[in-house]
DSSP file (Angstrom, degrees, kcal/mol; ACC not computed):
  #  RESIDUE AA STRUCTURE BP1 BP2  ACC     N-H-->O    O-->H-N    N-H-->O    O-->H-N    TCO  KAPPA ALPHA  PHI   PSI    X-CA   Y-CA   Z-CA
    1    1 A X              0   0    0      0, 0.0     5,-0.1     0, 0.0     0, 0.0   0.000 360.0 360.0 360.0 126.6  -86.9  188.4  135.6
    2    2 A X        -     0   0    0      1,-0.1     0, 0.0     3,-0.1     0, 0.0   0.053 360.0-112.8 -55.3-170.4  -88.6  188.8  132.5
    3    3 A X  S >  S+     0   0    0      2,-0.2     3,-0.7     1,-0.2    -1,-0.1   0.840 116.8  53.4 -98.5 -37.1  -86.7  188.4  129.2
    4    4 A X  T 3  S+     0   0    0      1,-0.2    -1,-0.2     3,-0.0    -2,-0.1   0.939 104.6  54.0 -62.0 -37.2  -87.2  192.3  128.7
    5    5 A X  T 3  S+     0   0    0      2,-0.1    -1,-0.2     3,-0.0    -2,-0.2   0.354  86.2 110.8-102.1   8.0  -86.0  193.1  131.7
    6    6 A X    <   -     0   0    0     -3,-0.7     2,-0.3    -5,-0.1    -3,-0.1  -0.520  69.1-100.3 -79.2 165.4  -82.4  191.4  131.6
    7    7 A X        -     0   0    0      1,-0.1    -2,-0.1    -2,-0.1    -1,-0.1  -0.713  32.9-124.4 -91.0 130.1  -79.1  192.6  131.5
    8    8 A X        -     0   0    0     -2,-0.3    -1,-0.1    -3,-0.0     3,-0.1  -0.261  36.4-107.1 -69.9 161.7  -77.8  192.5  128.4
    9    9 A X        -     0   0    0      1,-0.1     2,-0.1    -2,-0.0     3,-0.1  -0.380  40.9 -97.0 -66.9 173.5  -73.9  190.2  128.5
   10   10 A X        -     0   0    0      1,-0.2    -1,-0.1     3,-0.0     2,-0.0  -0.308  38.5-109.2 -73.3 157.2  -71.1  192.0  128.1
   11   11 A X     >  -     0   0    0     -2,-0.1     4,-1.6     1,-0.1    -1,-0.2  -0.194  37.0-109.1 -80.3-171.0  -69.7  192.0  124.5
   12   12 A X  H  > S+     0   0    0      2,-0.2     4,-3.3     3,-0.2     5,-0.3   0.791 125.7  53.1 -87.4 -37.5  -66.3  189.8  124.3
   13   13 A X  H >> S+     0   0    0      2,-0.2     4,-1.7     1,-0.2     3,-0.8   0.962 112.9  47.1 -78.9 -64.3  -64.2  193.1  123.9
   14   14 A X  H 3> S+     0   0    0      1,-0.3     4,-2.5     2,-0.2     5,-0.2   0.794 113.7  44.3 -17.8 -74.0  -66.2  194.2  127.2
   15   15 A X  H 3X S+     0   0    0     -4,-1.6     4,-1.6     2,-0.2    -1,-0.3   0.863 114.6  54.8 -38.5 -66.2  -65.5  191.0  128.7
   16   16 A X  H X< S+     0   0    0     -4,-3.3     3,-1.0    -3,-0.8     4,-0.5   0.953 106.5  46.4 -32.4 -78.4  -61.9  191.5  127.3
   17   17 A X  H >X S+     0   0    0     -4,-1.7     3,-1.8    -5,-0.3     4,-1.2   0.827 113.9  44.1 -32.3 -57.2  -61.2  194.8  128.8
   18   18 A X  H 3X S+     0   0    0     -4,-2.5     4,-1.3     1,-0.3    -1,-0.2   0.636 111.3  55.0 -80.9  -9.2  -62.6  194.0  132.8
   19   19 A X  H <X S+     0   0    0     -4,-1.6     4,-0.8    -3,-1.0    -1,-0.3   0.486 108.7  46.5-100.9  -4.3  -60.8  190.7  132.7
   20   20 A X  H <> S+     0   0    0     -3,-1.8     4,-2.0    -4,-0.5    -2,-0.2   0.527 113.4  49.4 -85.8 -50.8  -57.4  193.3  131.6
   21   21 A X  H >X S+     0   0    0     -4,-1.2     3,-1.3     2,-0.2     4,-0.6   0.888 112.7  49.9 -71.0 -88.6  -58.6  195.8  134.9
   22   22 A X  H 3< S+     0   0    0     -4,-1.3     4,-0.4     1,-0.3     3,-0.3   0.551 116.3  38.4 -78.5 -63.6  -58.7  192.1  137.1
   23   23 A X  H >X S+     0   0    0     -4,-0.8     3,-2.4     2,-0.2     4,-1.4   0.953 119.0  54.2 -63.5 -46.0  -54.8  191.0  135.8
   24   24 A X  H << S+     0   0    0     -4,-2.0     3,-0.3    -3,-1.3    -2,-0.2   0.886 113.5  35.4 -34.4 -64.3  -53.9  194.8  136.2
   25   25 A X  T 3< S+     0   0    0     -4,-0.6    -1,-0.3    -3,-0.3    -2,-0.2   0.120 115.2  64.4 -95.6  16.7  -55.1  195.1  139.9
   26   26 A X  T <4 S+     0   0    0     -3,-2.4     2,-0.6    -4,-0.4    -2,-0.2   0.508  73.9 103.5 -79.8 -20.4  -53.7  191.2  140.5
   27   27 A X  S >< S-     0   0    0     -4,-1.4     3,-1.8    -3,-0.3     4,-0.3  -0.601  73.6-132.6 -87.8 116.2  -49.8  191.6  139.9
   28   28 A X  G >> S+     0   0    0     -2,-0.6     3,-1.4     1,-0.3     4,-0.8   0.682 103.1  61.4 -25.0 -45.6  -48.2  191.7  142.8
   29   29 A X  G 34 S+     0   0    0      1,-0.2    -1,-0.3     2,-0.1    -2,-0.1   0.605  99.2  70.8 -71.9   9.6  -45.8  194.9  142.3
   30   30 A X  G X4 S+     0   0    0     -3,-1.8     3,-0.7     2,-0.1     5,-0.4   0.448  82.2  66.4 -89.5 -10.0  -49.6  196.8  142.0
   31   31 A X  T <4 S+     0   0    0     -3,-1.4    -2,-0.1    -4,-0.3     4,-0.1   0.988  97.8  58.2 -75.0 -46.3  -50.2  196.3  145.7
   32   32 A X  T 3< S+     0   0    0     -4,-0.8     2,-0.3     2,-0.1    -1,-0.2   0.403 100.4  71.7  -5.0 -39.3  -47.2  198.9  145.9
   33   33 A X  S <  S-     0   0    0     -3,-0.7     2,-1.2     2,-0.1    18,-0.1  -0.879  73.3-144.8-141.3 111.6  -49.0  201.2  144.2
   34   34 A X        +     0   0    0     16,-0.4    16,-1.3    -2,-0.3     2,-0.3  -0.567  67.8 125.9 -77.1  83.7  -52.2  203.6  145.0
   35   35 A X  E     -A   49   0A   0     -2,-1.2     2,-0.3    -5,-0.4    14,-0.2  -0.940  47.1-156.0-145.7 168.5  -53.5  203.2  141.1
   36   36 A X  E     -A   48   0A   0     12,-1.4    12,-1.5    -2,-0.3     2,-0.1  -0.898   7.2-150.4-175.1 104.0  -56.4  202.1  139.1
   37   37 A X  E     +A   47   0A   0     -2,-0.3     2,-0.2    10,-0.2    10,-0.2  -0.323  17.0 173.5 -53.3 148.6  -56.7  200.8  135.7
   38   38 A X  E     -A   46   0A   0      8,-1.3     8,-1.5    -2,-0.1     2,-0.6  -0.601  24.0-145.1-160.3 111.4  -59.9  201.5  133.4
   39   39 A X  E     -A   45   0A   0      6,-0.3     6,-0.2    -2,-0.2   -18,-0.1  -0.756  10.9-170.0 -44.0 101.2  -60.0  200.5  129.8
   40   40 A X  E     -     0   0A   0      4,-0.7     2,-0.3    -2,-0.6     5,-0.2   0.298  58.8 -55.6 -88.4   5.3  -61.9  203.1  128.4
   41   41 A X  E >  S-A   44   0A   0      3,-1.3     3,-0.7   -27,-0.1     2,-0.5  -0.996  86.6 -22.8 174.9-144.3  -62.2  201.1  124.8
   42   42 A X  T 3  S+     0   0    0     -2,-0.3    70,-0.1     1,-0.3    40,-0.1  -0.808 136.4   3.1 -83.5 125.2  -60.0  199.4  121.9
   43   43 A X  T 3  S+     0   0    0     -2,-0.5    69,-0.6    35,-0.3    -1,-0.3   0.930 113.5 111.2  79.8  32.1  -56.9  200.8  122.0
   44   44 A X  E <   +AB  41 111A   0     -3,-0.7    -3,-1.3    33,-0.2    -4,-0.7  -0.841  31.8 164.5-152.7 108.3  -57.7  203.1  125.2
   45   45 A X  E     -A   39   0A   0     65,-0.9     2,-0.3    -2,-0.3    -6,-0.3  -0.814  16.8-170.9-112.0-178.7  -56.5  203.0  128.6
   46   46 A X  E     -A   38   0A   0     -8,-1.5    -8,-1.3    -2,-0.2     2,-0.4  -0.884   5.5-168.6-148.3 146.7  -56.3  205.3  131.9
   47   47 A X  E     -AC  37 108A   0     61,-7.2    61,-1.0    -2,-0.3     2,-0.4  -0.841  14.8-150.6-110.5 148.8  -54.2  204.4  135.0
   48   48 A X  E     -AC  36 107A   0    -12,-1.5   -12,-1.4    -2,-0.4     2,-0.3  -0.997  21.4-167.9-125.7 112.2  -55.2  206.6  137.9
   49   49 A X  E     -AC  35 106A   0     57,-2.0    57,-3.2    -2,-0.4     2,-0.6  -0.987  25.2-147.7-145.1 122.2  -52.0  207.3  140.6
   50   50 A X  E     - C   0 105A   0    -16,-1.3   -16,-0.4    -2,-0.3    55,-0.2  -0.819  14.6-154.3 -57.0  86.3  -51.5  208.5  143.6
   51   51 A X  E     - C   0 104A   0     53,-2.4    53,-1.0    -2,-0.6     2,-0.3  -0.195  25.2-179.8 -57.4 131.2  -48.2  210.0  143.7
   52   52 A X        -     0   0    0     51,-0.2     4,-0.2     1,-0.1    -1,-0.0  -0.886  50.2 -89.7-135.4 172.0  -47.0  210.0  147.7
   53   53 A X  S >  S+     0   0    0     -2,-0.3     3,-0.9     1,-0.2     7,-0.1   0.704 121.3  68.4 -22.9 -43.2  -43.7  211.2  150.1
   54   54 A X  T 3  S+     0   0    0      1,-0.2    -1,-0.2     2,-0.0     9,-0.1   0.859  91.6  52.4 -77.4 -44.1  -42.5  207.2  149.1
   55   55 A X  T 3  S+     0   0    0      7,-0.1     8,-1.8    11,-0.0    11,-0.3   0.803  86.5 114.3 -88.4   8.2  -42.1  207.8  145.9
   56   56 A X  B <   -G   62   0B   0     -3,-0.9     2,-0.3     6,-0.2     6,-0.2   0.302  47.5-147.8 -42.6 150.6  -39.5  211.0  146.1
   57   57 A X    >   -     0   0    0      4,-2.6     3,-1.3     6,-0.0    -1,-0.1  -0.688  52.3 -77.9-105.0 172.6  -35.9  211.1  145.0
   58   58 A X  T 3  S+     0   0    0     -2,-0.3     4,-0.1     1,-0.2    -2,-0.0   0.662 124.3  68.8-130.8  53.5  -34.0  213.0  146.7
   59   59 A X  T 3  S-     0   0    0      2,-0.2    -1,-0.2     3,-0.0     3,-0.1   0.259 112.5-108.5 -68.9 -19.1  -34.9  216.3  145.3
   60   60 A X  S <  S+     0   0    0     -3,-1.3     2,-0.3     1,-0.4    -2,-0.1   0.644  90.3  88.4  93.9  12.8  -38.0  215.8  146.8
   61   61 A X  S    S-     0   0    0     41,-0.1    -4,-2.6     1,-0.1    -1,-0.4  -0.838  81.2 -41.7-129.8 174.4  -40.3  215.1  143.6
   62   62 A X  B     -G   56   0B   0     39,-1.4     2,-0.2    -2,-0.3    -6,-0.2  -0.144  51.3-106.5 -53.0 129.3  -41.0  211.7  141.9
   63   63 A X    >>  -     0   0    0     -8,-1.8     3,-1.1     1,-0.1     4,-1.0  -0.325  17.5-133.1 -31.1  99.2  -39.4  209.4  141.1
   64   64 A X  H 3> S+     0   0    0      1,-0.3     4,-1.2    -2,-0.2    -1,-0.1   0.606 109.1  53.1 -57.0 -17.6  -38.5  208.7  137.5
   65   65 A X  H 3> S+     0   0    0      2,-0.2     4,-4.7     3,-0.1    -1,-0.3   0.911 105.7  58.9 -68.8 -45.9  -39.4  204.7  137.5
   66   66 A X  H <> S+     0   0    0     -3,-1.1     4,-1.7   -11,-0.3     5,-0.4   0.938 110.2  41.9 -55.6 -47.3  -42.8  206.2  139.0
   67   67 A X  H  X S+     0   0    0     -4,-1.0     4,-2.5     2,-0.2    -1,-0.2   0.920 119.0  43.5 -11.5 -77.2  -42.9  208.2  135.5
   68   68 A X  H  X S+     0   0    0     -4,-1.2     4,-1.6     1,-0.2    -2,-0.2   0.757 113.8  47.3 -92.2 -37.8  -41.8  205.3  133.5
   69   69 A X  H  X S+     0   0    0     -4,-4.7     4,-1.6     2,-0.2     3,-0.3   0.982 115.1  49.8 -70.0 -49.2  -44.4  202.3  135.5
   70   70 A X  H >X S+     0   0    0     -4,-1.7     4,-1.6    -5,-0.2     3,-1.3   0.990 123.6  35.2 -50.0 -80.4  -47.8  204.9  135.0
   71   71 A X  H 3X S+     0   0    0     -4,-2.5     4,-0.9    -5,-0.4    53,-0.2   0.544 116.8  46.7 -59.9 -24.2  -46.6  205.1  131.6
   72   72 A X  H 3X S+     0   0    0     -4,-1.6     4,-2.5    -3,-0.3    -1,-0.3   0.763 120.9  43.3 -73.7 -54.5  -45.3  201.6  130.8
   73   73 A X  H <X S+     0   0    0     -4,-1.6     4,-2.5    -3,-1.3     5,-0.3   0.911 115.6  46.1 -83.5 -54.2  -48.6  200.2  132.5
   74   74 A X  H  X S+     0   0    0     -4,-1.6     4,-1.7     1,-0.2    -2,-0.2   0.889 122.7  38.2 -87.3 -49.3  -51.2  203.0  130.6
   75   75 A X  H  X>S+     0   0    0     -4,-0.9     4,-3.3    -5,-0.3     5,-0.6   0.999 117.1  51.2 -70.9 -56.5  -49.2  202.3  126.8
   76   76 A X  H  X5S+     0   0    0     -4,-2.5     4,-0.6     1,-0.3    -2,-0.2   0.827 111.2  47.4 -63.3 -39.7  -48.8  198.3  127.5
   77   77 A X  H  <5S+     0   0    0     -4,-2.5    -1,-0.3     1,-0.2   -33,-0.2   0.686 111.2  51.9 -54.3 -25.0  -52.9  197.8  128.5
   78   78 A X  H ><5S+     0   0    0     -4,-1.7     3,-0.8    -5,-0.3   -35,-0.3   0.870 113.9  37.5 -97.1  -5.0  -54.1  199.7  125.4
   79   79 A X  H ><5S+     0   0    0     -4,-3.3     3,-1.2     1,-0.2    -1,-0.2   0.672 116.2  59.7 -89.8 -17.2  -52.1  197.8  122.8
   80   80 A X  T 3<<S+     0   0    0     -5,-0.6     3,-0.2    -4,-0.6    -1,-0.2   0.602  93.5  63.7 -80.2  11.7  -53.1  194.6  125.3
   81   81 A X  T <  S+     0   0    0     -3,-0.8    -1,-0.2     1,-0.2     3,-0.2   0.457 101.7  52.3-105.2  18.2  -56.9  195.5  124.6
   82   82 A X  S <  S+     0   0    0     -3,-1.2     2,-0.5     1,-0.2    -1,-0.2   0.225 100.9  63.6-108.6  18.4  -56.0  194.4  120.7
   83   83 A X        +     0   0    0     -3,-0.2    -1,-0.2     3,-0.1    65,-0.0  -0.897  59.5 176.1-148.3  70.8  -54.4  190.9  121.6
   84   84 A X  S    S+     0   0    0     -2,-0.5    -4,-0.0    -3,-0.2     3,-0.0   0.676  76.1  35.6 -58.4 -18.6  -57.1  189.0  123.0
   85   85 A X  S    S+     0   0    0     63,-0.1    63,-0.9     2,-0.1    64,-0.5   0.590 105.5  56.7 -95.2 -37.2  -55.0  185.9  123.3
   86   86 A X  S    S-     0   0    0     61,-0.2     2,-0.2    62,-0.1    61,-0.2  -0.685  70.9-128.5-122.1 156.6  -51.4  186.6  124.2
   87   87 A X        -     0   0    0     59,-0.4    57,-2.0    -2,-0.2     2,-0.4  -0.473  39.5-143.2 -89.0 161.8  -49.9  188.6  127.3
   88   88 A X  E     -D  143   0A   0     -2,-0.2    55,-0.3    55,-0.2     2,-0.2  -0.951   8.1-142.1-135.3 136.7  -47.5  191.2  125.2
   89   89 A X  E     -D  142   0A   0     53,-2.7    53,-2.9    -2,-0.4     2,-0.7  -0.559  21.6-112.4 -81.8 130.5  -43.8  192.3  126.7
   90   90 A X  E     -     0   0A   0     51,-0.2    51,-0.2     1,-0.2     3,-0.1  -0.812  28.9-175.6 -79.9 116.2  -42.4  195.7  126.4
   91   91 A X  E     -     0   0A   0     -2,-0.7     2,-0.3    49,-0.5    -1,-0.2   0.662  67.8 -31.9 -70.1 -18.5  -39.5  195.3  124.2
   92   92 A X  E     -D  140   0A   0     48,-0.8    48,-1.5    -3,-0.1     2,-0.3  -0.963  54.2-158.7-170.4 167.6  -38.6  199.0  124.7
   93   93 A X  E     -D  139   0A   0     -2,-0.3     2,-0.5    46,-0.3    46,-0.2  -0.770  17.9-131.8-169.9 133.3  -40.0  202.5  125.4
   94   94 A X  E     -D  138   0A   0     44,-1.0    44,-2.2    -2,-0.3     2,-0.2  -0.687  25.5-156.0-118.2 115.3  -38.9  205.8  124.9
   95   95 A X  E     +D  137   0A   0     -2,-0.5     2,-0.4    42,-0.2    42,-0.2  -0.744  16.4 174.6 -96.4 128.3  -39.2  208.2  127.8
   96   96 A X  E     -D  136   0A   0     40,-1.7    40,-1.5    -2,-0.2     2,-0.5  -0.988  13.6-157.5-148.7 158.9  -39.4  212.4  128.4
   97   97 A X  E     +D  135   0A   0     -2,-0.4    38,-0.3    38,-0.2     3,-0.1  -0.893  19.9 165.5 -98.8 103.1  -40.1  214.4  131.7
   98   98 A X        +     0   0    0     36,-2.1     2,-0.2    -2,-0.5    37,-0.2   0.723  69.3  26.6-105.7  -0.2  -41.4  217.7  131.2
   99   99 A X        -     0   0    0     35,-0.6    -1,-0.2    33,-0.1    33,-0.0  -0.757  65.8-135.8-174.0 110.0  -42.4  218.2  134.7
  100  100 A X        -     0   0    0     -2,-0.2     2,-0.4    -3,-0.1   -37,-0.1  -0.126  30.1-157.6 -73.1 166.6  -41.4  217.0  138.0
  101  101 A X        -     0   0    0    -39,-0.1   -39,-1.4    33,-0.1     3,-0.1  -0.976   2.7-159.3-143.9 117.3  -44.9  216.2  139.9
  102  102 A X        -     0   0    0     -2,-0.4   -51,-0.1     1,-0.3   -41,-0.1   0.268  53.8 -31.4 -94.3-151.4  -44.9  216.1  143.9
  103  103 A X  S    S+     0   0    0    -53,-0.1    -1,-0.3     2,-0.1     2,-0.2  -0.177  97.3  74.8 -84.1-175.0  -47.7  214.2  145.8
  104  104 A X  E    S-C   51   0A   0    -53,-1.0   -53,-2.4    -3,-0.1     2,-0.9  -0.557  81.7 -42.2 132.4 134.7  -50.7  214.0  144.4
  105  105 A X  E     -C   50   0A   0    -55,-0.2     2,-0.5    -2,-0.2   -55,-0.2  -0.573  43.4-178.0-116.8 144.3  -52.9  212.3  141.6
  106  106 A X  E     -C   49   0A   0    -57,-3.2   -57,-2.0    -2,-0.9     2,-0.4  -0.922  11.8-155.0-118.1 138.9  -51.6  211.8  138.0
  107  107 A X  E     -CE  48 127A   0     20,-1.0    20,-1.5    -2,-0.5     2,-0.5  -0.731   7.8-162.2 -60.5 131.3  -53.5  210.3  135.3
  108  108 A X  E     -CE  47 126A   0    -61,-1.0   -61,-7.2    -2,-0.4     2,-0.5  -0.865   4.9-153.1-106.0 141.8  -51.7  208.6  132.4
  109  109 A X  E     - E   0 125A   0     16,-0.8    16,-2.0    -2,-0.5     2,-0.2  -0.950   5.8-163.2-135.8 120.9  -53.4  207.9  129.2
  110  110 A X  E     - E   0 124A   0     -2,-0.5   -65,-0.9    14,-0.2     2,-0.3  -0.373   7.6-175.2 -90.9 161.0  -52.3  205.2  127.1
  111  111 A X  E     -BE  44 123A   0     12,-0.6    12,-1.5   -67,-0.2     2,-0.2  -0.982  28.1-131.2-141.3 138.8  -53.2  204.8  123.2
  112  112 A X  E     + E   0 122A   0    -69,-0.6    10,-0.2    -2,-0.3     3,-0.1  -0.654  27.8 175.3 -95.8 174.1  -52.6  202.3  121.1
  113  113 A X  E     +     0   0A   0      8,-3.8     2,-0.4     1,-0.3    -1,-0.2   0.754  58.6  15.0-111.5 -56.7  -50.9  204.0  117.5
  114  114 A X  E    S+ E   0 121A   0      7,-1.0     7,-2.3     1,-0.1    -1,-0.3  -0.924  77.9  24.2-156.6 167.2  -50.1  200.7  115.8
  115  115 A X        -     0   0    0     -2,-0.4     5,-0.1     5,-0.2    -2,-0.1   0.220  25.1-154.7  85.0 126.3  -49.9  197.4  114.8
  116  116 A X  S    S+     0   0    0      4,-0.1     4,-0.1   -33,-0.0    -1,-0.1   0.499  76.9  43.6-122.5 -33.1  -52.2  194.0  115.1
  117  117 A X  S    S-     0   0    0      2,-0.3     3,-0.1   -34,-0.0    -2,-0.0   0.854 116.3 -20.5-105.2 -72.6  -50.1  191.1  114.8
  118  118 A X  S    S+     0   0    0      1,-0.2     2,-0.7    24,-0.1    25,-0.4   0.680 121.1  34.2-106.2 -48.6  -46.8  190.5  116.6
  119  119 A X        -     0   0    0     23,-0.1     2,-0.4    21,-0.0    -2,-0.3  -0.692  67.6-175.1-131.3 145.5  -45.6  193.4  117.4
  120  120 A X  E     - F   0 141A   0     21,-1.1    21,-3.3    -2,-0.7     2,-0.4  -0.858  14.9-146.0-125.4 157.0  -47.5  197.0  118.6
  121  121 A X  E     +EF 114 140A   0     -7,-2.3    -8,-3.8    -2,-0.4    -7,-1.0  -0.926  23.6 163.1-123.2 145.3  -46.9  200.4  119.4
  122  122 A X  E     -EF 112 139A   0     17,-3.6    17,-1.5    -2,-0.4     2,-0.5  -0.986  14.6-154.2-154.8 143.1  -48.7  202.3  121.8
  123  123 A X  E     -EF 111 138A   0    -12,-1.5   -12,-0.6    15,-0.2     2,-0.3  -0.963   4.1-164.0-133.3 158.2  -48.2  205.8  124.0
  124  124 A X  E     -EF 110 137A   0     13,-1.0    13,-3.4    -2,-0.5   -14,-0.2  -0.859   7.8-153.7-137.2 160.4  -49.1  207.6  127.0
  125  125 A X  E     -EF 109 136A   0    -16,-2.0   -16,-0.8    -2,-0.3     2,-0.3  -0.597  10.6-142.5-102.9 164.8  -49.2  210.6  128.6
  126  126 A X  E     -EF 108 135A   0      9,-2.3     8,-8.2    -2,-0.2     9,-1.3  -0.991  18.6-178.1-129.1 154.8  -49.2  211.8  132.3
  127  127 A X  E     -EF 107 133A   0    -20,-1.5   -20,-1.0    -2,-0.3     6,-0.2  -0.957  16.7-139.5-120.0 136.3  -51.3  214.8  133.5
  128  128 A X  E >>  - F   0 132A   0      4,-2.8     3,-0.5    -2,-0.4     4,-0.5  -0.355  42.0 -78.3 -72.9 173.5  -51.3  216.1  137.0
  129  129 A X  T 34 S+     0   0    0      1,-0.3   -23,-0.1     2,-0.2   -25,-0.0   0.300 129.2  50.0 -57.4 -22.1  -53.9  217.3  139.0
  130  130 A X  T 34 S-     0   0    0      2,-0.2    -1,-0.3     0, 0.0     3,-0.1  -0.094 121.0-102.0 -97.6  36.3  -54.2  220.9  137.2
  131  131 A X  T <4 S+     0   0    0     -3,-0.5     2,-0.4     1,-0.2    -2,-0.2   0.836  76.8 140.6  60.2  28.7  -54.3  219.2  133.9
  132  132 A X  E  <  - F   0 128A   0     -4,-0.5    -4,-2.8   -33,-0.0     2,-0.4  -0.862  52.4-119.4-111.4 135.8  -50.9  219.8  132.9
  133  133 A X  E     + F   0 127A   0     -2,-0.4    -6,-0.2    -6,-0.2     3,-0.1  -0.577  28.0 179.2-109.2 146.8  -48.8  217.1  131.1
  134  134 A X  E     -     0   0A   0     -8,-8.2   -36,-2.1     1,-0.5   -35,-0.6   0.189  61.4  -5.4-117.9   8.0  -45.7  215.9  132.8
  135  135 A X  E     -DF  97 126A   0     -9,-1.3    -9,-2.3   -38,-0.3    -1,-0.5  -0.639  54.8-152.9 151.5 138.2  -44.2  213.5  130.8
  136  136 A X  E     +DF  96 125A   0    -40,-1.5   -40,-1.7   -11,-0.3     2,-0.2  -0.922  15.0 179.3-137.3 132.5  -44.9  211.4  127.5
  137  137 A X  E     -DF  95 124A   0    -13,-3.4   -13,-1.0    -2,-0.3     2,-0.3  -0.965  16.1-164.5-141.0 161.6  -43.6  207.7  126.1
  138  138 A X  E     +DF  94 123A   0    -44,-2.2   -44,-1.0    -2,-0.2     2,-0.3  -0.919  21.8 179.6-125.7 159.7  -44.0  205.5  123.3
  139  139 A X  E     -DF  93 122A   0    -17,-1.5   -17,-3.6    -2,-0.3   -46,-0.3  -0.965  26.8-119.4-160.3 175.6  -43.0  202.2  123.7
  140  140 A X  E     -DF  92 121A   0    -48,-1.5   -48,-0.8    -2,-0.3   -49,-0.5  -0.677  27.0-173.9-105.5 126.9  -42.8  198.7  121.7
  141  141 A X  E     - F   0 120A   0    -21,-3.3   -21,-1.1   -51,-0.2     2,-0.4  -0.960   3.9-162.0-136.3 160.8  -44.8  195.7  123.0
  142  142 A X  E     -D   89   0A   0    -53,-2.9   -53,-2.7    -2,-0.4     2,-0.3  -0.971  28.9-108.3-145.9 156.9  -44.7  191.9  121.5
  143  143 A X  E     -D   88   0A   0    -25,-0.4     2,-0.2    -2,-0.4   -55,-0.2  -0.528  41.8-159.3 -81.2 133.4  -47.0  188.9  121.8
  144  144 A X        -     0   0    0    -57,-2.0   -57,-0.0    -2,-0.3     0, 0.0  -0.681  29.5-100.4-100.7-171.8  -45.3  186.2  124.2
  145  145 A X  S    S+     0   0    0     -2,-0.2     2,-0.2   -59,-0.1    -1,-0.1   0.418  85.8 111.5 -81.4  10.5  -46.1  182.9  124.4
  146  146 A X        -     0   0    0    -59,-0.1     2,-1.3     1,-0.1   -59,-0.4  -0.271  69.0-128.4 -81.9 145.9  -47.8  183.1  127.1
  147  147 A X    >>  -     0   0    0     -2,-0.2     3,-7.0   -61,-0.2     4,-0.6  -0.529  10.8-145.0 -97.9  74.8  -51.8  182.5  126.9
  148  148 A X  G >4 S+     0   0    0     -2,-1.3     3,-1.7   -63,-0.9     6,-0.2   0.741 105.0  60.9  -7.7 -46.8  -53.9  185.6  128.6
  149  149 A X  G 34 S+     0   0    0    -64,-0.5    -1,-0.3     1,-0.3     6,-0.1   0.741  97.8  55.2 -69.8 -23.5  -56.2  182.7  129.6
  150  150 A X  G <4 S+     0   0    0     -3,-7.0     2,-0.4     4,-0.0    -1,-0.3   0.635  85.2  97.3 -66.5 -26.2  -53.4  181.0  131.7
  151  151 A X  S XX S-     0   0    0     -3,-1.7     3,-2.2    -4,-0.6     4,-0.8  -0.647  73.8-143.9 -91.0 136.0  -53.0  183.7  133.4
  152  152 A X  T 34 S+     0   0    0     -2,-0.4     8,-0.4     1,-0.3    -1,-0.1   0.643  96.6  52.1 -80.5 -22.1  -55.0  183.8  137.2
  153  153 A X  T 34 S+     0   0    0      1,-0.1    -1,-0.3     6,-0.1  -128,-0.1   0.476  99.9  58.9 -73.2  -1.9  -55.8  187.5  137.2
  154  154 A X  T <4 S+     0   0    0     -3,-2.2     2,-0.5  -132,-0.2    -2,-0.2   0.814  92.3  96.7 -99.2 -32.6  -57.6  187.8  133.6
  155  155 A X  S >< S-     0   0    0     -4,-0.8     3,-1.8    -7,-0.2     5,-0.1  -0.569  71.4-147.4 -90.6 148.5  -60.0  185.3  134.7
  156  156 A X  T 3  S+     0   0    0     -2,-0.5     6,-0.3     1,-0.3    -1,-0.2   0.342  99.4  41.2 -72.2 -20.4  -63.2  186.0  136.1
  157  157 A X  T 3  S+     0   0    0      4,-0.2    -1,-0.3     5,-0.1     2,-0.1   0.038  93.7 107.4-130.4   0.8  -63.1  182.9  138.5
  158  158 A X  S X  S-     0   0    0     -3,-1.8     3,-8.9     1,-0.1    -5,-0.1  -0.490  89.3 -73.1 -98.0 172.4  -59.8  183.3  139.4
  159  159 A X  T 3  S+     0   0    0      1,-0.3    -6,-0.1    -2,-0.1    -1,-0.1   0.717 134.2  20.1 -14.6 -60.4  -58.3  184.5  142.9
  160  160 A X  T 3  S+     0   0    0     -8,-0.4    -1,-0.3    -5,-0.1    -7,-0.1   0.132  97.9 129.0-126.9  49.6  -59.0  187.8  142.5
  161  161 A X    <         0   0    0     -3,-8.9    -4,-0.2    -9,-0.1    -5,-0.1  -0.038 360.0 360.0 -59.5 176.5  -61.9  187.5  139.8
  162  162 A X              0   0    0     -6,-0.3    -5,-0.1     0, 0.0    -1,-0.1   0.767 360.0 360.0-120.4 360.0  -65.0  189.1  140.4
C-alpha cells in the first residue's frame, strides 16, 4: 500500500478508549448482561442494555441493581477515559428512579463532571426506548493501585483483545 493510501494509527486517547470497550466487554459479570459499551470521547460514554423478563422484581419491572450497574458502568468508563494509567473504584454514587422500565433497550450516558488526579466525579443518565429518562446518578471514582496495563481485557493482545 502506498504511503498515501494508509490508515492513519489510532491517536493514544483512541487507542485508550477501544482498549476501555475490550476490559468492558471482558469482565466476567458482562457475560450476564445483553450490553454494549462505546466511548464516544474524553469524558463520554454510552452503555447500550437490553432490559429482559430476568431482570424483573417482583412488580414485574426492573430491577433496581439493573438501574444502578447501566449507570455505575456508563459514569465509571467516562471518568476512566481521563486516567490512562490506573483502573478507578467507585467510592460511592448517588442514585434516583424516575421511571420503572420493563423489557426493552435502555441507553445510559455517562459524563465525566470533574476532577483529574485522584479522585473524579462523573454522571449518567438512563433513557428508554421512547427517549424518556428513567433514572439519573452521580457517583465518586478513585485511582487504585492497580495498573490498566496489568489488566488482560485493556489489552489489545490479550484474551479477548482484538
Amino acid at each position: 500500500m502506498a504511503d498515501s493510501d494508509e490508515l492513519p494509527a489510532a491517536s493514544g486517547a483512541e487507542q485508550h478508549y477501544r482498549a476501555l470497550e475490550r476490559l468492558y466487554a471482558s469482565a466476567p459479570v458482562n457475560a450476564k448482561f445483553a450490553s454494549t459499551l462505546h466511548i464516544i470521547g474524553e469524558g463520554r460514554s454510552r452503555l447500550t442494555f437490553t432490559v429482559t423478563p430476568e431482570d424483573y422484581h417482583a412488580a414485574g419491572a426492573a430491577h433496581g441493581t439493573i438501574y444502578f450497574k447501566m449507570m455505575d458502568d456508563a459514569a465509571f468508563y467516562a471518568a476512566n477515559t481521563l486516567a490512562t494509567d490506573r483502573f478507578l473504584l467507585t467510592t460511592s454514587f448517588n442514585l434516583f428512579f424516575s421511571k420503572p422500565v420493563r423489557a426493552g433497550t435502555v441507553t445510559a450516558e455517562g459524563r465525566w463532571v470533574s476532577g483529574r488526579r485522584r479522585v473524579f466525579v462523573a454522571e449518567a443518565r438512563l433513557v428508554d426506548a421512547e427517549g424518556e429518562e428513567i433514572g439519573r446518578g452521580t457517583g465518586t471514582f478513585m485511582r487504585s493501585r492497580m495498573a490498566l496495563s496489568s489488566l488482560p481485557g485493556y489489552a489489545a493482545d490479550g484474551p479477548s483483545g482484538l
